[in-house]
TORZAMAR-7864 format. One record per residue (C-alpha): residue in three letters; x, y, z; residue number from 0. Coordinates in steps of 0.1 Angstrom, whole numbers. Layout:
% TORZAMAR-7864
(ALA,(X,Y,Z),NUM);
...
% end
This chain:
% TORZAMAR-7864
(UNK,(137,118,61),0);
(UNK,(165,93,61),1);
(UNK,(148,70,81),2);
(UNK,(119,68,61),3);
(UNK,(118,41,37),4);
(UNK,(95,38,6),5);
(UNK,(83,5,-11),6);
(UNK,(60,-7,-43),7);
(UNK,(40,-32,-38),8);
(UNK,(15,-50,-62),9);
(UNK,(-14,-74,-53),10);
(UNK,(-31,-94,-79),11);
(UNK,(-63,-115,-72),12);
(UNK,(-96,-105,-67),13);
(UNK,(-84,-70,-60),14);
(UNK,(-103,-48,-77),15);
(UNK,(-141,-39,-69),16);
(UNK,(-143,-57,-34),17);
(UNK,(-130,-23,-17),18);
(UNK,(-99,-29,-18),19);
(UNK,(-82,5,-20),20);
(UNK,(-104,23,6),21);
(UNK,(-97,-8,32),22);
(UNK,(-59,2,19),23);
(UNK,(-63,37,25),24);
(UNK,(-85,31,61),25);
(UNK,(-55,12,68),26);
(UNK,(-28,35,63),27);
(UNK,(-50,59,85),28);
(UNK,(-42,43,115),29);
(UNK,(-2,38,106),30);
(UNK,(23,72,105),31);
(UNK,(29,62,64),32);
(UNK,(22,85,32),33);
(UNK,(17,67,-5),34);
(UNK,(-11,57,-26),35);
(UNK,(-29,28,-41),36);
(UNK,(-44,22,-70),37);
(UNK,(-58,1,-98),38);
(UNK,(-41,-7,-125),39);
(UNK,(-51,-15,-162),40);
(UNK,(-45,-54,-159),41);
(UNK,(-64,-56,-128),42);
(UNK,(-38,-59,-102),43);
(UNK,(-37,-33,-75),44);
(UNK,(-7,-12,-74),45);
(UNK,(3,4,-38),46);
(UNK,(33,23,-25),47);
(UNK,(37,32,12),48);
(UNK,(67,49,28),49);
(UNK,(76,55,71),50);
(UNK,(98,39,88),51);
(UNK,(106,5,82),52);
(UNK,(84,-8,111),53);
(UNK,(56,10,105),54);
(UNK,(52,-3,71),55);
(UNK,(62,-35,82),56);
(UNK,(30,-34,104),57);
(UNK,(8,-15,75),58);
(UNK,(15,-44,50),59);
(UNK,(8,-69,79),60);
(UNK,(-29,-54,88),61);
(UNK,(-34,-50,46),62);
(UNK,(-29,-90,46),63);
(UNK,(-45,-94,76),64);
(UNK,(-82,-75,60),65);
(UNK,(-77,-84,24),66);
(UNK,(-57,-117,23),67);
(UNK,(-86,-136,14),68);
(UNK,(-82,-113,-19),69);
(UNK,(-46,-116,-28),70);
(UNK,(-37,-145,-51),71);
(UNK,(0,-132,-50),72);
(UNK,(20,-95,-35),73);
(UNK,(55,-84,-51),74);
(UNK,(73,-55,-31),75);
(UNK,(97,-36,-44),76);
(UNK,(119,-10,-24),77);
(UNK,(119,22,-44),78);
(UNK,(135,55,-37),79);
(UNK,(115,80,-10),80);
(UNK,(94,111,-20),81);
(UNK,(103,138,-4),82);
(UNK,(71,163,10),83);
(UNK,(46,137,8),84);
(UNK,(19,144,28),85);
(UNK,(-9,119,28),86);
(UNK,(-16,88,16),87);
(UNK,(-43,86,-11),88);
(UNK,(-61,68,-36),89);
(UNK,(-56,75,-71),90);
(UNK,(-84,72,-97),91);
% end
């Protein structure tokens, strides 16, 4: 897992009841990543995504891409990896 790399990022705008996570999580379907996403109580959308450098390079590329007409402003964050992660999700 050493070459997997794990980052938190947050998107605030209009990010929250436009679809926003399941276009996240139809996203990350189509990229070899594991994570989350999620809204958060002050109505940014919190997301983190781990793989290989490039693949989330390319996963946060395609999230801009669909949704950047949403995101007012996106803070990343590397943080550390989670070991037996599985899937990537959305979290209620």
């Amino acid at each position: 897992m050493s070459n997997r790399s794990r980052v938190r990022t947050i998107y605030s705008g209009r990010v929250q009841g436009v679809g926003f996570r399941a276009t996240t999580a139809s996203i990350a379907a189509r990229h070899p990543i594991t994570g989350f996403v999620r809204n958060e109580p002050d109505g940014s959308v919190l997301c983190e995504a781990q793989g290989a450098p490039k693949d989330l390079t390319r996963f946060h590329a395609d999230v801009r891409a669909a949704l950047g007409g949403n995101i007012r402003a996106e803070a990343t964050t590397p943080i550390p990896p989670v070991l037996d992660e599985a899937d990537f999700m959305i979290q209620r």
